[in-house]
N, C-alpha and C positions, 0 to 999 in steps of 0.2 A: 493484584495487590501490590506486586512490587513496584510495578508503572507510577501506582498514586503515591506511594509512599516516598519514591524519588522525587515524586514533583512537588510536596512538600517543603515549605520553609524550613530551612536548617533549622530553627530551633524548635518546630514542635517534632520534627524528626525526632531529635533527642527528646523530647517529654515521650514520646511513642515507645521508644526505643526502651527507654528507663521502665515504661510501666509495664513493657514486655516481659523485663528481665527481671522484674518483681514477682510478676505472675510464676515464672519459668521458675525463682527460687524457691516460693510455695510449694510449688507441686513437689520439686526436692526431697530426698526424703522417706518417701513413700506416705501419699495422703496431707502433703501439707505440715508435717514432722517438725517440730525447729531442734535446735539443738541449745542448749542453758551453759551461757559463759558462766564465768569469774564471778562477774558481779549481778549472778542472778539473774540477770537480762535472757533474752532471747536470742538466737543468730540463728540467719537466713542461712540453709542446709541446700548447696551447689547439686543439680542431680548428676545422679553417679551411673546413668543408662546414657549415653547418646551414640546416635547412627548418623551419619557422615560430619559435614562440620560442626562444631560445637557451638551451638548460637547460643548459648549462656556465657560464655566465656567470651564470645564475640565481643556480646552487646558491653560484658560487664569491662572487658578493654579498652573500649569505643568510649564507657564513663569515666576512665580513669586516664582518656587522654585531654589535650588543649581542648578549646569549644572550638577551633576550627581545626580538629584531625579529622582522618580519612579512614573509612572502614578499604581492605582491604579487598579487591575485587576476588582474589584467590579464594576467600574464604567462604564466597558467593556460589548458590550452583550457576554452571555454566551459563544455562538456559536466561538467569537474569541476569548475571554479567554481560552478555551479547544486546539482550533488550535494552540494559543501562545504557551503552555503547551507541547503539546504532543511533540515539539521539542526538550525538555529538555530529559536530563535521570535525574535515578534516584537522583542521587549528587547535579545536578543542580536543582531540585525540593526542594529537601531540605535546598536549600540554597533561594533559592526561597521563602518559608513558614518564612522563616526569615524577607525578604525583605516587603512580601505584608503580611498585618496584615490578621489572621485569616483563612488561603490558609491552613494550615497544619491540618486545624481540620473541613474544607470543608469537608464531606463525600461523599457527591455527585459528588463535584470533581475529587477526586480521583479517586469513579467508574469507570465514563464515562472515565477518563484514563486509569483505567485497561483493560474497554472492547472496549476501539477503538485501543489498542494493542493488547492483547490477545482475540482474538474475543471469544473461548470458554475455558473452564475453568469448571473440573469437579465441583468445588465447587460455581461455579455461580448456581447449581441447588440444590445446598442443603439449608435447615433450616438453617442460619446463627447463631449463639450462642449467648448471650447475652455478650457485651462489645467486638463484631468483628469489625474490622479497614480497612480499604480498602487501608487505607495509607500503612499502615505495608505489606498487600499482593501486593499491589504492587511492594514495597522494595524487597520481595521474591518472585516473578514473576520477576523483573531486574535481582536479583541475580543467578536464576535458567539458565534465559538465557544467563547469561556472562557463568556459569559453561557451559551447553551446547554446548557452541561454543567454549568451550575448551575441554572441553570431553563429549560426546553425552549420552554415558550410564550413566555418574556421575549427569551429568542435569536430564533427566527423573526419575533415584533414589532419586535426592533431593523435585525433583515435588511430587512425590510417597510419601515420608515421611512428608511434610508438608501438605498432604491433598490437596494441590490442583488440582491432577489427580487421577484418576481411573487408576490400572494398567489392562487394556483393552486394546485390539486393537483399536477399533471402536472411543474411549475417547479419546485415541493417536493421531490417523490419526485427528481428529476434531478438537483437538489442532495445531497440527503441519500447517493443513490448515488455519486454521485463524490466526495464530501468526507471525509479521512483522518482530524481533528481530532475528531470528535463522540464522545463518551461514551457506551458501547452500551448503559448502562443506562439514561442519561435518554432515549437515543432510544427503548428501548422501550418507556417511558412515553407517549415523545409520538407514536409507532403509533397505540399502543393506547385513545388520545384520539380519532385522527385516521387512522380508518378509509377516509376518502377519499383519503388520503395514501399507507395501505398498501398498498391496490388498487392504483395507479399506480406504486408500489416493481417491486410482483412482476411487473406487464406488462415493467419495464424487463429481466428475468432472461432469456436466452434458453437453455434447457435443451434445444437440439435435439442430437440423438445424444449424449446423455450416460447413462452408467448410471445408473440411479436412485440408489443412494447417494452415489455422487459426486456426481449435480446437487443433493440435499438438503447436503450438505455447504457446497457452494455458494452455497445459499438460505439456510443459517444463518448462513456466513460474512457476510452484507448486512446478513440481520434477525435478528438473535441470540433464539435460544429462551430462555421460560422458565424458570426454575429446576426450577417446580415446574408440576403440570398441572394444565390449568383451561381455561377457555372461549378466553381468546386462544392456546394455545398449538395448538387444535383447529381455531381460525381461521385459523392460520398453515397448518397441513397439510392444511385445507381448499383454501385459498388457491393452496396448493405444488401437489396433485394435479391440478386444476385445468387449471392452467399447464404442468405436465409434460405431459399426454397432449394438450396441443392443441400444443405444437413439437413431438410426435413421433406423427403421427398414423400413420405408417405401422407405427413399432415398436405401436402400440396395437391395432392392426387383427391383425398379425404374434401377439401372443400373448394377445391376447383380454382387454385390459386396458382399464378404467372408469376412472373418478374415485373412486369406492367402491373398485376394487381397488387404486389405487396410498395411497391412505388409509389403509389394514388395514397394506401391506407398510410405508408407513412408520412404524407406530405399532411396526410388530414390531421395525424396522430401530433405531429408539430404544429400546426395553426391550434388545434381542439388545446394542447398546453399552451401556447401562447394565450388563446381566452380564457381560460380557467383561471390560470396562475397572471393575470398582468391586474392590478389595480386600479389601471387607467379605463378595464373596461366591465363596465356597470353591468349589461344584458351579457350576461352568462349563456353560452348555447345549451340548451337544453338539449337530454339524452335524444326524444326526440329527432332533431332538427341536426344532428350530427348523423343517425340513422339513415335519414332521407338526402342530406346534401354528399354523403360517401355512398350511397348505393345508385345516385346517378353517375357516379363516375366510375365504381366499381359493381355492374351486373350480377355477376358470381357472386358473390358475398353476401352471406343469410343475413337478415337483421339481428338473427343472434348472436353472429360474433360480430359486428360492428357494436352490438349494444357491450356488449362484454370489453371491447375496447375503450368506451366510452367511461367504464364505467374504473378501469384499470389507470387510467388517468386521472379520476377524479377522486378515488383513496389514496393513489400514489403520488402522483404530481409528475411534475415535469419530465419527459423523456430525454429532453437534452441539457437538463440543469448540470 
């Protein structure tokens, strides 16, 4: 509620907010009570129980200031002060530490915004230094990432030289997996440079008891496919098979599945959404005829579970959308 309620137009914010604090004066009281002025009228009776900030006295501040004040993040629980936050970038932050008194020198703040965006960060596991800033790394975590997403190698170089990665693979890939900000084109570029990088992506995937289309969905959802097919995209579902039958060696054992078999069914599992989902093509492969053209290329495979693949595509959609 509080996500919609910021994203709301300033001014029925304020109409919400007013008819909150109407309600909230009601209950006042005990049972809606009012209390009789002067002149015989009624007055709205402020209630006299509250546990932690006072959101009647909030809102009723918030009416008695300009129509363009600022509710005060302080007075906010944390939890949606941080959600408010993490919408911003870096500029509006800054402009932001303007706005709400004492937000720009919040330490903890800042943290919890470095690491519910950058989820790893070589230098989250070092001895921080005396007079370290989390503001300032954040500033260069934003900035690393805009380079990034203009040029992949100049982003990692900058990360490199500020200390905040490890030039490792392993460092790499842990970054790249927790990090919201990056550009999924320029990261496939910088994959598809940085083979020792990708190797270390997909160990970090754990695909145990997952259906196979669902954990491919998965795998693309981290490392985004191709447009078009060609030698990395054959790498990637190399890569992917791989990985799937070794976190599920029992389901492997169970229905007589390879690395070569789960390869086939995912090359099928991509063409079967390309037909489903393209609009250009009219004759829809039937559960049928998906049945029959994957179990000539994959023997092992019951028509039970190719049907069930077939059929996990066609409720769900796309595996590489």
């Amino acid at each position: 509620m509080g996500q919609a309620l910021w994203r709301l137009p300033p001014r029925q914010q304020q109409q919400l907010q007013e008819e909150l604090a109407d309600r909230l004066a009601d209950r006042g009281g005990g049972g809606g009570r009012r209390e009789q002025g002067r002149d015989g009228g009624h007055q709205r009776k402020a209630p006299q129980h509250c546990y932690g900030p006072d959101i009647y006295h909030l809102l009723r501040t918030r009416r008695g200031k300009e129509p363009h004040g600022f509710l005060d993040l302080e007075m906010l629980p944390p939890e949606l002060g941080i959600t408010i936050l993490s919408y911003l970038n870096a500029t509006d932050l800054c402009l932001a530490g303007c706005v709400w008194q004492d937000l720009g020198n919040d330490e903890y703040l800042w943290q919890g915004l470095c690491k519910s965006t950058w989820g790893h960060c070589s230098i989250y596991n070092r001895v921080l230094p005396a007079g370290f800033s989390y503001r300032r790394l954040y500033l260069q975590l934003d900035e690393g990432s805009l380079t990034f997403n203009a040029n992949p190698q100049e982003g990692i170089s900058y990360f490199i030289s500020k200390g905040i990665l490890v030039d490792h693979p392993n460092e790499l890939a842990k970054f790249i997996f927790y990090t919201r900000r990056l550009n999924w084109k320029m990261l496939r570029i910088y994959l598809d440079e940085r083979r020792d990088v990708l190797d270390e992506l997909v160990t970090l995937h754990n695909f145990s008891n997952q259906f196979l289309p669902n954990a491919l969905r998965d795998f693309f959802r981290h490392i985004h496919a191709p447009e078009e097919r060609g030698e990395y995209l054959e790498t990637l579902i190399t890569k992917f098979s791989h990985r799937f039958c070794t976190c599920n060696p029992a389901l492997v054992r169970e229905l007589g599945l390879s690395p070569d078999a789960v390869y086939v069914l995912c090359y099928s599992l991509i063409l079967l959404s390309i037909d489903l989902s393209s609009p250009h093509v009219k004759n829809k492969m039937s559960k049928r005829e998906f049945i029959r053209n994957t179990r000539r290329a994959a023997h092992n495979v019951s028509d039970d579970f190719v049907g069930h693949l077939y059929d996990n595509i066609y409720l769900i959609g796309h595996v590489a959308a």
